[in-house]
C-alpha positions as CSV (number, residue, x, y, z in Angstrom):
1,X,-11.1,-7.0,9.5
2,X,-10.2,-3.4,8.7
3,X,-11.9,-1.1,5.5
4,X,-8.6,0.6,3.8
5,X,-8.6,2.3,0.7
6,X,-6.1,2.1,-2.2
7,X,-5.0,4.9,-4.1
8,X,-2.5,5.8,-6.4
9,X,-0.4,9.3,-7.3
10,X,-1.9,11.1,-10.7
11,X,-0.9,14.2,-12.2
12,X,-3.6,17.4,-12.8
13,X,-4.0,20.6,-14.8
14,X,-3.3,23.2,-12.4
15,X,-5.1,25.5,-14.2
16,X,-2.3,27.6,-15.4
17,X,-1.0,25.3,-17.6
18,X,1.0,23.4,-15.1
19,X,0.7,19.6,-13.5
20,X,0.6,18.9,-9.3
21,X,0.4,15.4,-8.7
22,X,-2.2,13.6,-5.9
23,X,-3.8,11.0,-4.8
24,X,-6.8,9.5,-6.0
25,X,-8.5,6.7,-4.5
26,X,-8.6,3.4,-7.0
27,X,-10.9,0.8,-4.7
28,X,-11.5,-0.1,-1.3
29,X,-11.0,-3.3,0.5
30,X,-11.0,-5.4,3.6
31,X,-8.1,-7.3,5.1
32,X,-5.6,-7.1,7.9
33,X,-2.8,-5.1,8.7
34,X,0.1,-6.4,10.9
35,X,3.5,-4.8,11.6
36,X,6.4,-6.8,10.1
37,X,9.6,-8.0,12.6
38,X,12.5,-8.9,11.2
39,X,15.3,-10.4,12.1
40,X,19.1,-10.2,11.3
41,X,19.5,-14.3,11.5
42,X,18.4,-14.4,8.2
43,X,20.8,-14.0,5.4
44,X,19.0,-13.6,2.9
45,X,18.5,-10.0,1.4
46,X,15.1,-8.9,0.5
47,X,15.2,-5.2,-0.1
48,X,11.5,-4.9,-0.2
49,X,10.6,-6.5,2.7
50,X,13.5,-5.0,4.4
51,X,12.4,-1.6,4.4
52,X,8.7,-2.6,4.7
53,X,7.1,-2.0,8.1
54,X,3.8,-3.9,7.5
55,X,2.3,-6.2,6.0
56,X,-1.7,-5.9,4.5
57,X,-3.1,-9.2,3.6
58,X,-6.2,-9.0,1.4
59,X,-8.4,-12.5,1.6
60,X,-10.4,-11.8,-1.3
61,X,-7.9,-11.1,-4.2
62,X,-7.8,-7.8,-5.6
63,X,-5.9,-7.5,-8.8
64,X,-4.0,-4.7,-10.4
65,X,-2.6,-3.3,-6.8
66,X,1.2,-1.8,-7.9
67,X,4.3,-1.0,-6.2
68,X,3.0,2.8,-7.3
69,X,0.2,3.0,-4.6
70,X,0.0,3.7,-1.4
71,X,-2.9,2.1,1.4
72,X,-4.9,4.4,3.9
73,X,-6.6,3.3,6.8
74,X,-9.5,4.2,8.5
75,X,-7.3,6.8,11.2
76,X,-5.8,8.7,8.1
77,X,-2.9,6.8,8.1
78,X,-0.7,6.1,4.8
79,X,1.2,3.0,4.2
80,X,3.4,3.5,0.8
81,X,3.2,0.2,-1.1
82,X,6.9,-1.5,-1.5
83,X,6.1,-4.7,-3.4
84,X,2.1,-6.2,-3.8
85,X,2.1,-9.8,-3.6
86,X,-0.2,-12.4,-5.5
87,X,1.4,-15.3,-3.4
88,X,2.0,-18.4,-5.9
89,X,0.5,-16.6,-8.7
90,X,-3.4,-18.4,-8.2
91,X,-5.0,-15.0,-7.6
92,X,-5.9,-16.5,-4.2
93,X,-5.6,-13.2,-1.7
94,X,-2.8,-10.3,-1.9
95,X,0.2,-9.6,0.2
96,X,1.3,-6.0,0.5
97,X,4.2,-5.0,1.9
98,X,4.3,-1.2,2.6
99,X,6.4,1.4,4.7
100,X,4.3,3.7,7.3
101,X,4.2,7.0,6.0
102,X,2.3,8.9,8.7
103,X,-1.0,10.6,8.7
104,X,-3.0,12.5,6.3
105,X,-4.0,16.0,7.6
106,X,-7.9,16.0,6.7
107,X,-8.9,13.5,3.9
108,X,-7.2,13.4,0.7
């Protein structure tokens, strides 16, 4: 299992009476991350999973993960979030699909 963190885009005072937007981390967890393959035998169109390129799946379910975040790993690598998952609704573990985004130059 990998350590990511979760963290989502908030706007600041810049100081001079302005906003800049950021990311701030929101939790941490442990799960795995796996690239997605799709195929074009498939008919039907899900546009989320479509543009994903991974898939994160969380064993121990973490609630209140949105479409609005975006997952780093441990390498400073982003993964934008393009739909979270609680599979069947029971709160049992998370699915998030997410798009590669690249890497974060230092930390934050």
């Amino acid at each position: 299992m990998q350590s990511f963190e979760i963290q989502e885009e908030k706007s600041i005072p810049d100081g001079i009476g302005g906003h800049i937007k950021d990311w701030f981390p929101v939790t941490s967890v442990e799960g795995y991350l796996d690239l997605v393959t799709g195929t074009n035998l498939n008919p039907v169109q899900n546009a989320f999973i479509e543009e994903s390129t991974h898939l994160l799946i969380i064993p121990e379910f973490t609630p209140a993960i949105t479409d609005d975040m975006r997952i780093v790993d441990q390498h400073n690598r982003f993964y934008l979030v393009t739909y979270a998952d609680d599979p069947v609704g029971v709160g049992h573990h998370n699915e998030i699909y997410c798009k590669y985004g690249g890497v974060i130059d230092g930390k934050g």
